[in-house]
C-alpha positions in Angstrom: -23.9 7.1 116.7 -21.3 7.1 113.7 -21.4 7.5 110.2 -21.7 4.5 108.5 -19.1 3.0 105.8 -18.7 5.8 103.1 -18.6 3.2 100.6 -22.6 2.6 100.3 -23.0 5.9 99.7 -26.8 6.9 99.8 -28.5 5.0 97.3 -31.1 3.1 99.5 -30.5 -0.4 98.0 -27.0 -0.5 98.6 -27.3 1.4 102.2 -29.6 -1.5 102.9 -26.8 -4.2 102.2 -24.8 -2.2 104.4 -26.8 -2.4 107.2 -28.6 -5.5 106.9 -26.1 -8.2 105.0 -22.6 -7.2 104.6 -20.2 -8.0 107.2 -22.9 -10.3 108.7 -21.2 -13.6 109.5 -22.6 -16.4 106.7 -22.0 -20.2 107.4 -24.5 -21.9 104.9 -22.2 -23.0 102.2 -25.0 -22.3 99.7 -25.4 -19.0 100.1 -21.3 -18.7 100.5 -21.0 -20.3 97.0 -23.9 -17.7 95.6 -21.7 -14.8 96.8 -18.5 -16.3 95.7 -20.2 -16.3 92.2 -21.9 -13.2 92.7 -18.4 -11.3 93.4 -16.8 -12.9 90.3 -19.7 -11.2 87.9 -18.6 -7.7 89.8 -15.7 -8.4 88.6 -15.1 -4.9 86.5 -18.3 -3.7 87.4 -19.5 -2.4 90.4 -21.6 -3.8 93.7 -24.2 -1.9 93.3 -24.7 -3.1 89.9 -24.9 -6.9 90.6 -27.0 -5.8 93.8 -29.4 -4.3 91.7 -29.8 -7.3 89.1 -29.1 -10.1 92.1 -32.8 -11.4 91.9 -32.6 -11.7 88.3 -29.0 -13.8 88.7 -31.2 -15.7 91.1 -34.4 -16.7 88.7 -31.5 -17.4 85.7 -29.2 -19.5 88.0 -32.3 -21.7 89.2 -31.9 -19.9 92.9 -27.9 -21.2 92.2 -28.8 -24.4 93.3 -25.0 -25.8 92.2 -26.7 -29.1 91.6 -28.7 -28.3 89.0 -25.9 -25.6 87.3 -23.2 -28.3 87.7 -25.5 -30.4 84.9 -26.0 -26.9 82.5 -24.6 -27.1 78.8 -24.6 -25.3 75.7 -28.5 -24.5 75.7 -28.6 -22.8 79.5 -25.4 -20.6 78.6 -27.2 -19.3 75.8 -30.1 -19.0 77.5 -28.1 -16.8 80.1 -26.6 -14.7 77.3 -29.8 -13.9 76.1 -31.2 -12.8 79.4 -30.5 -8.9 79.6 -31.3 -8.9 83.6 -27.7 -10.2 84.2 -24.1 -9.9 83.5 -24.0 -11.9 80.1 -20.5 -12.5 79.9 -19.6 -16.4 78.6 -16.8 -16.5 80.0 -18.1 -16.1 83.5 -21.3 -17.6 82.8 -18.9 -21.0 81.9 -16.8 -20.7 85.2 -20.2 -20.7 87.4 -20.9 -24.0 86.2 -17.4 -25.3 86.1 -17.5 -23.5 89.8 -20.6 -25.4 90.6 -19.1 -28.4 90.2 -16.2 -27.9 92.1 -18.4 -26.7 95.0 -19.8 -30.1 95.0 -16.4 -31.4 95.4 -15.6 -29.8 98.3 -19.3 -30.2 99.8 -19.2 -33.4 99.9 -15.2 -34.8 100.8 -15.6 -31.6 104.0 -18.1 -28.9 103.4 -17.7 -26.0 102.0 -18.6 -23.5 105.0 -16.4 -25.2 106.7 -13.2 -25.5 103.9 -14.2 -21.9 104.1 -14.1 -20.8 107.8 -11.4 -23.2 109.0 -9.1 -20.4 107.5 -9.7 -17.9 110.4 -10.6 -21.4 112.9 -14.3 -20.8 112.7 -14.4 -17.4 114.4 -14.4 -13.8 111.9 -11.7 -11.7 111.6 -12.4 -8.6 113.8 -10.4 -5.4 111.8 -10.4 -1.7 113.3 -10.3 0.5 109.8 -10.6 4.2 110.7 -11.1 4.6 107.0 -11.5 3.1 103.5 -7.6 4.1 102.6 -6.5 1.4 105.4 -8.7 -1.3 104.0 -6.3 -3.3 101.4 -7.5 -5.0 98.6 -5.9 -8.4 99.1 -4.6 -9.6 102.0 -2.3 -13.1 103.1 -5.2 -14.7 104.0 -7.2 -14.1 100.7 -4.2 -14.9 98.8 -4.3 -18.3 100.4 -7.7 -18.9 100.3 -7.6 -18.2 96.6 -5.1 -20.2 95.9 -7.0 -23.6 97.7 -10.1 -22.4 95.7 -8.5 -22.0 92.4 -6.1 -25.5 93.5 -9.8 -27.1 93.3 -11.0 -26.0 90.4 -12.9 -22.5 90.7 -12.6 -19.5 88.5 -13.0 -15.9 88.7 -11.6 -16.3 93.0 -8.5 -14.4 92.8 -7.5 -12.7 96.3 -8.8 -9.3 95.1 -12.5 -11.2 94.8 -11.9 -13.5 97.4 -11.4 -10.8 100.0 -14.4 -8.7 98.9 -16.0 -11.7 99.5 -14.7 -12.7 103.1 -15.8 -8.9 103.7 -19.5 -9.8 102.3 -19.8 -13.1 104.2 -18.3 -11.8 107.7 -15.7 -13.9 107.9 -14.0 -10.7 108.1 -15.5 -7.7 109.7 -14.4 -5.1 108.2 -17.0 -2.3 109.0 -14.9 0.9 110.0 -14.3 2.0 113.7 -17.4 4.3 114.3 -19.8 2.7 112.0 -22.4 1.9 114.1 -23.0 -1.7 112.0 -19.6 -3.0 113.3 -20.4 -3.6 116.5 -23.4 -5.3 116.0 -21.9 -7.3 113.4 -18.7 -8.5 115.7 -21.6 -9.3 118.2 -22.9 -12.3 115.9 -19.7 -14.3 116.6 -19.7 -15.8 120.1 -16.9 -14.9 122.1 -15.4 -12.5 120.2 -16.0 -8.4 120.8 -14.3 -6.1 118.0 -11.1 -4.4 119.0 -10.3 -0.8 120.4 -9.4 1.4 117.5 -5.7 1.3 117.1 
């Protein structure tokens, strides 16, 4: 058996999410919105932070049910800022509700999950990384995907956050050749099996 992904370290909350959540493929449009908002309050911060405070997020955002953020105003922002078990940044706190609403948008004219996954035609991307220096930060399809995202009104998706979050969600499996996740993970997609190392 491998090492796993270097990049969880060994702090047991984020080895956890390693093994048990990222990478695994996620087609509930929900819980792909959640994330989406979830990697735009990382944004200058790291994982492990928002991991740590991610049931907090969830009793503020009212278990980021988009229907009920979508109607927020003045008094839940401030309630937010208030609430030291999150992020309190305005700014980002704003976009989730302007983000909310955009979700619904694109729920109900196609679905999100499937706005979402029609981008790699429904199946994850299956990468062979030997190590974290081949993994890029952005790549065409995340640059794309941002674009359509930010196109229908979300903030805090550029291609930097959106392909963290394709990573998170599995549409792209980017668990390194020799972590013994990966092929478990590339397993969950029906007829796919993850490529020979290169």
């Amino acid at each position: 058996m491998g090492e796993r992904c270097d990049w969880c370290g060994t702090d047991p909350l984020y080895v956890a999410y390693h093994d048990h959540e990222w990478g695994v493929p996620e087609f509930d449009s929900r819980a792909l919105w959640e994330k989406l908002v979830l990697d735009g309050f990382q944004a200058g911060l790291s994982w492990l932070t928002i991991l740590r405070k991610r049931e907090n997020f969830r009793t503020a955002f009212e278990g980021f049910d988009p229907e009920r953020i979508a109607g927020w105003g003045e008094p839940e922002i401030a309630r937010c800022l208030a609430d030291p078990g999150i992020v309190r940044h305005r700014g980002k706190i704003e976009a989730t509700i302007g983000n909310a609403r955009a979700f619904l948008e694109i729920e109900d004219t196609q679905g999100f999950s499937d706005f979402v996954w029609a981008h790699v035609g429904h199946v994850p991307v299956q990468n062979a990384f030997a190590s974290m220096a081949e993994v890029p930060a952005q790549t065409p399809l995340s640059q794309d995907l941002s674009k359509k995202l930010r196109g229908a009104g979300l903030r805090f998706c550029g291609p930097t956050i959106v392909y963290a979050w394709l990573q998170a969600t599995g549409v792209v499996n980017d668990h390194l050749v020799g972590c013994p996740i990966r092929p478990r993970v590339a397993a969950m997609a029906p007829g796919t099996e993850a490529p020979e190392p290169r």
